[in-house]
N, C-alpha and C positions, 0 to 999 in steps of 0.2 A: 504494500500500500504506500505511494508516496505521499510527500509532506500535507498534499493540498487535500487527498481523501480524507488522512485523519484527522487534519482542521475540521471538516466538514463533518465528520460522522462526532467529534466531542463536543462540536456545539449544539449538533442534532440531538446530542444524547444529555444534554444540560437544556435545551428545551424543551425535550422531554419529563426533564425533571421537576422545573420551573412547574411546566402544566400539570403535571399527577401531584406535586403540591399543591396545586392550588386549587384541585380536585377533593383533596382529601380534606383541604379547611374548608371547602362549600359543603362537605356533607355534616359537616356540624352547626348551618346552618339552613333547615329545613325550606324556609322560604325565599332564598337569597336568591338574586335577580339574575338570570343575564350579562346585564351591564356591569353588576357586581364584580361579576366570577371574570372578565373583561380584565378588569380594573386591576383584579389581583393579578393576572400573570402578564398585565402588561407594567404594571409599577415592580412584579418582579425582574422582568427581564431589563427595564432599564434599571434599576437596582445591580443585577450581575455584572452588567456591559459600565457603568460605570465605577465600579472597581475595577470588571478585566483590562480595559482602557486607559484609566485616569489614574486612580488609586494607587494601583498596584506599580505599574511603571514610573509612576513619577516622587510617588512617597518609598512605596515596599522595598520598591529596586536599588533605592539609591538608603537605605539605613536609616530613613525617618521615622520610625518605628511607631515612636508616641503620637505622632501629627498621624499617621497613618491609621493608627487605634482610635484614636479620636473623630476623624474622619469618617470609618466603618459606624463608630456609634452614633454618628449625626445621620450617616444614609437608614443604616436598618429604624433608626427612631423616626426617621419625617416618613420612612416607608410604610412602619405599621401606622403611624399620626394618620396618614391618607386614608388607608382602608378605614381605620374607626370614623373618620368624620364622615366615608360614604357613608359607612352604616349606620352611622346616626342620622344619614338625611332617609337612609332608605327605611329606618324607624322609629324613626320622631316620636312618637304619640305613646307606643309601644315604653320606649325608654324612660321617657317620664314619667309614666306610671310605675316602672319598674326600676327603681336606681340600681337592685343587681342584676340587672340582665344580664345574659350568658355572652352581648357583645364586648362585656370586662375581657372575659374570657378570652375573645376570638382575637381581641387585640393581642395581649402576652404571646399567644400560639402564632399571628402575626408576625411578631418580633422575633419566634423560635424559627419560622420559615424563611423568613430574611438573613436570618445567619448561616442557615444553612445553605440559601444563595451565595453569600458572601464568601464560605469556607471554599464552597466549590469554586468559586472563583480564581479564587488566592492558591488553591491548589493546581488547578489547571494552567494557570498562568505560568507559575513556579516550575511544573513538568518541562510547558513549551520552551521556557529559558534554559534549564538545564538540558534538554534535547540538543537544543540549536548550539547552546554553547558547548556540546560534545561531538557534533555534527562540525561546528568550525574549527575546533582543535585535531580532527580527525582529517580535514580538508588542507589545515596547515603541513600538519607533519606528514601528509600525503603531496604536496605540495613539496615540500623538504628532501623526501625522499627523491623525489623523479630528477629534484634538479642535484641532489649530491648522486645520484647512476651517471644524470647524462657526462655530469665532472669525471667522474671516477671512468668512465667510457671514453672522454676526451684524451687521457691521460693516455690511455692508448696508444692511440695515432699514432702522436711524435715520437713514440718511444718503437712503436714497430717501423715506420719510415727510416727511424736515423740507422736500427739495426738491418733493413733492408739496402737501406744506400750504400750501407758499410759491405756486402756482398757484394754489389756490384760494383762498386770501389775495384775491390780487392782483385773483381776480376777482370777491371780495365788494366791497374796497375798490370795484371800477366799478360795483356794485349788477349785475352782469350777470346774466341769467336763465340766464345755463349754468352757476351755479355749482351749483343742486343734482345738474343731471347730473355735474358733477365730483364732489360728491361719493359721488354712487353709484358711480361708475369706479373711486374712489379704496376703496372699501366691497370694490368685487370683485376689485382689486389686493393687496389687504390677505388678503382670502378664499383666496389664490392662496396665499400667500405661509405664512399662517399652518396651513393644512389640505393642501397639496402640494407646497412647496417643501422641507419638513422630510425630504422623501425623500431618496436618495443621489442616485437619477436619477429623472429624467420625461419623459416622453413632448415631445420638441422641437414637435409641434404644440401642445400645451399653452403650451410656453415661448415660443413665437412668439406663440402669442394673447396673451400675456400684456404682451408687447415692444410689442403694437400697439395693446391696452389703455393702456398706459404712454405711449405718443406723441399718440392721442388725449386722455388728457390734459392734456398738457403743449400741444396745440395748442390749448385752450379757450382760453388766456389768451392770445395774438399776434394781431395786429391783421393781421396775413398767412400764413395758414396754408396757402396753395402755397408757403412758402416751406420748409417741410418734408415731406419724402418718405420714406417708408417703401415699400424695394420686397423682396416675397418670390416667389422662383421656385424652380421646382426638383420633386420630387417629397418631398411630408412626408407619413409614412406612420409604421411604428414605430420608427422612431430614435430613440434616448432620450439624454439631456445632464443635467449636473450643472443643479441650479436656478441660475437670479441668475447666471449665466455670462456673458453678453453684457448684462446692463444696465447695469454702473458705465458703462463707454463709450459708452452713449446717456445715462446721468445727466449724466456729463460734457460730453458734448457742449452740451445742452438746461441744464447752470447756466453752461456758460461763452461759447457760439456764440447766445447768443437774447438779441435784443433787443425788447422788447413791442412797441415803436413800428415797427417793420417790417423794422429792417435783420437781418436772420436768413437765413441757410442753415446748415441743416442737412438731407445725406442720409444713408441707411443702406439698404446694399443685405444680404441673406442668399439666398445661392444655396445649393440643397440639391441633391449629386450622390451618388445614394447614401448612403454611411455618411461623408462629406465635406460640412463647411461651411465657406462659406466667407462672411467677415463683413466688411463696410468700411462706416466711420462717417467722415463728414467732416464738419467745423463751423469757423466762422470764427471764429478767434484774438482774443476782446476783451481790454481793458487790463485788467480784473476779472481775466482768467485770466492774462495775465503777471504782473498785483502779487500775488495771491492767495499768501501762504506753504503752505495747504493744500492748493493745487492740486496734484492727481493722485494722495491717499491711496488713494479707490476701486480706481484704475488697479493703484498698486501693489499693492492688495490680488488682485487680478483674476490679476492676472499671478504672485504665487504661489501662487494656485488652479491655475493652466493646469500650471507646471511640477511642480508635487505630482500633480496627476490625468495629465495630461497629457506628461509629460517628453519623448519621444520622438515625439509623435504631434501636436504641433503647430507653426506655424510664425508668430509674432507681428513685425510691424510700425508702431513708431508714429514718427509723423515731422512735422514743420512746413514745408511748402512754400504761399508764394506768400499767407502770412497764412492759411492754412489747417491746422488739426491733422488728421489724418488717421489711420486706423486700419485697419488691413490685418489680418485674424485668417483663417488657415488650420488648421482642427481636424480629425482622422478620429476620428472618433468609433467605439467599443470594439464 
């Protein structure tokens, strides 16, 4: 139900109320008019609405407490004042004759139906504020989050460009004839990145092509390129994944596990079971990556992507055994 139905059905359901009160003080008077029973649920309803409206927002809201108490006892008292002086014009003759007539009564009970206007009032009111203001605190920090992803996804880019350029660097410096195919890989990584990464989600075969795009580049430049494996199984079909998800940890891998002259391993396996991926990156620990103060910005960036998109639905392990960095990533995907 959104906001505007259930405005609509608590008012319905407080004019509801209004009336079966005001049903229930007409049956304590046997002869009461019409015009009477009118009277009552329309001095009740303006009675509620100038609390829900005035009262409440301008005294309740802002901690005028007393002025606000005093206010409610001025409305419910002119409110019941009203109905007794109808009913003394609608029994004039009657009341005279009788100084206790039962309209003592109907007054007091008056006054009890008026409050109970006014509580529902002050209560309803109170709900829709505490709603909205859990509704705009929900909006912010949802607001907060999208724009600390799209940062933490910016952060990306530069950092896979500058290790991208640094390959084809490397392989101009050797005058190599693969450098223009890198740089077309690099044209269509770029392509990927600027016209469908900007989405929330993408299709994971997309993002796989893109992962393998990215390894192929990065094996232009090693002088043993079995020395890196890329293995994908599984069934990829419409699964969809945040972009830039799994590459810092293959960036990583490939600026800190690769050596040009040969000594390089580096594997990554992505197994797709279902709406379940499951990701492992292994690479051998050089002295680059132990001295490096920078080492593992990406990582950290990565990792509070997972927990912001992902809180509950993934399960990450990163660990160093055996001179090896290692990377264990268990995602279900939405």
């Amino acid at each position: 139900m959104n906001k505007i139905n259930r405005q609509v059905l608590i008012h319905f359901l407080i004019w509801l109320a209004i009336i079966l009160m005001a049903v229930l003080d007409a049956t304590l008077e046997d002869d009461e008019s019409p015009v009477l029973f009118l009277i009552r649920i329309g001095v009740g309803i303006i009675i509620f609405y100038i609390n829900y409206l005035i009262l409440i927002p301008k005294l309740f809201f802002r901690k005028r407490i007393a002025l606000y108490i005093l206010s409610v006892f001025a409305l419910i008292y002119t409110g019941g004042t009203i109905i007794y002086e109808v009913e003394l014009l609608e029994h004039f003759d009657g009341l005279h004759d009788d100084p206790n007539h039962e309209h003592h009564n109907s007054k007091a009970i008056g006054f009890l139906v008026y409050t109970i206007f006014m509580v529902l009032g002050t209560i309803t009111r109170t709900y829709n504020k505490l709603n909205k203001n859990e509704l705009d605190k929900r909006e912010i920090e949802s607001q907060k989050n999208a724009s600390e992803l799209e940062a933490l996804k910016n952060q990306i880019n530069p950092h896979f460009l500058f290790n991208s350029l640094n390959s084809i660097c490397s392989l101009a410096v050797k005058k190599s004839d693969e450098t223009p195919e890198a740089i077309i890989m690099l044209s269509g990584l770029m392509r990927y990145m600027l016209y469908e990464a900007t989405d929330e989600l993408v299709l994971l075969e997309k993002e796989i092509a893109y992962i393998e795009n990215y390894v192929n580049l990065q094996k232009l430049r090693l002088a043993n390129k079995d020395s890196v494996s890329l293995t994908v199984s599984g069934a990829v079909n419409s699964q969809k994944i945040p972009p830039l998800l799994l590459i810092s940890f293959i960036e990583n891998a490939f600026k800190y596990g690769v050596d040009i002259s040969g000594d390089t391993n580096v594997t990554i396996t992505i197994n797709v079971n279902k709406n379940t991926v499951r990701f492992y990156c292994l690479n051998r620990i050089s002295k680059k990556q132990q001295n490096d103060e920078n080492s593992g910005i990406g990582l950290q960036n990565t990792k509070k992507r997972l927990q912001m998109l992902y809180p509950d639905n993934h399960k990450l392990s990163i660990a160093e055994e055996n001179g090896n960095f290692i990377v264990n990533l268990s995602l279900k995907l939405d």
